[in-house]
N, C-alpha and C positions, 0 to 999 in steps of 0.2 A: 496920617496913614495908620490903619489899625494892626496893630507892631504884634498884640501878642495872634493872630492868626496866621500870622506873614511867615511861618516856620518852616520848614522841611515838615519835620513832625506833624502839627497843627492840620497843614493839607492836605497830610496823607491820612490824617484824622479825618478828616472831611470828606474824602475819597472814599473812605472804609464806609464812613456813615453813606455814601451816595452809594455804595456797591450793595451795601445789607438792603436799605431801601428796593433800592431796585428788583434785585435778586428775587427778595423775600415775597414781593409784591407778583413776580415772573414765575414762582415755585405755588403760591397760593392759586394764580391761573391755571396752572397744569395737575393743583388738583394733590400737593405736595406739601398737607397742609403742617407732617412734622420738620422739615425742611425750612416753610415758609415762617413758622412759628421761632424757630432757631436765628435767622435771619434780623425778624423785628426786635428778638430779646437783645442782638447785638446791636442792633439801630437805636434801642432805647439805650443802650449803654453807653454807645460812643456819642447820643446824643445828648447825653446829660454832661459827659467830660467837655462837649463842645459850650454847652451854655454855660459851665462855671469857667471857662478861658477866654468869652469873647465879649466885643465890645458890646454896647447897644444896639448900634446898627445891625448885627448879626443874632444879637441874644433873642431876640422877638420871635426870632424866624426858627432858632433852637427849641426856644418853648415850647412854640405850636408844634413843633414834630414832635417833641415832648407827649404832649396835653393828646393827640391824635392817634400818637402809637399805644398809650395807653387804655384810649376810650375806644381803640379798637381793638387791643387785646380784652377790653372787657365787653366789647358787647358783637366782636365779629361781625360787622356791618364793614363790608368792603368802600362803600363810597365814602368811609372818613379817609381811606388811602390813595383813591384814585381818581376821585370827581373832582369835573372844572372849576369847584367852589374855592376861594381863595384861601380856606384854612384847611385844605384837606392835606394829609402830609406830603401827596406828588408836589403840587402848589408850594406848598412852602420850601421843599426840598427846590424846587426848580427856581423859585424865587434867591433864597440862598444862594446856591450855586452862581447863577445871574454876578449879585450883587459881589461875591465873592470874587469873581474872573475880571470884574469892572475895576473894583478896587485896588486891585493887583496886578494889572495887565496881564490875567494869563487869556489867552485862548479857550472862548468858552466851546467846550467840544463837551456831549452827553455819553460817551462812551468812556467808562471808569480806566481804562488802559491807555486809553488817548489822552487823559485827563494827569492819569501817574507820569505817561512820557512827558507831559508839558512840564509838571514840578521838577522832574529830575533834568530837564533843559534850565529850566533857572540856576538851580543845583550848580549846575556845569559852564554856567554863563556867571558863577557868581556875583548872582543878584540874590541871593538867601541860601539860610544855613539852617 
């Protein structure tokens, strides 16, 4: 089992990284592009702390949101964030997440508040600290 993502912390890391993505990507649609810009700077953030903590199975899928949020802050081409291609960063974000809720038994649920209740019921079920 991959031990060091399995944290309280770690998930609510991964959360954060899932809420900036989303967010960021939801504020760039409606046109909210310094909002949306604030957003990715905190997904590039939380997403570098996530690839220096995690396994392999997970680091690949850190990278690419890595490697995606960058070459889209450099060249603002929406479809490295949102297209069905399998390295765009929804894709790898949604893949993560997947593998993420598989490995751990949480309940994969796409809503970031639905996703916090499920950690803080581990929390409370003491099954992670």
């Amino acid at each position: 089992m991959a031990a060091t993502l399995y944290t309280v912390r770690n998930l609510k890391l991964f959360n954060r990284l899932n809420k900036c993505i989303k967010q960021g990507i939801t504020d760039l649609q409606n046109k909210d592009f310094e909002s949306s810009q604030n957003y990715m700077n905190m997904a590039l953030k939380t997403a570098k702390s996530l690839v220096d903590i995690s396994e392999d199975k997970f680091k690949d899928h850190f990278s690419q949101i890595i490697k995606g949020l960058n070459t889209y802050m450099d060249s603002k081409d929406e479809d490295i964030l949102v297209s069905t291609k399998p390295n765009s960063v929804h894709s790898q974000l949604w893949a993560v997440h997947k593998k993420i809720c598989d490995e751990f038994g949480i309940p994969y649920v796409e809503d970031v508040d639905e996703m916090e209740a499920a950690i803080n019921k581990l929390v409370e079920d003491g099954k992670i600290s």
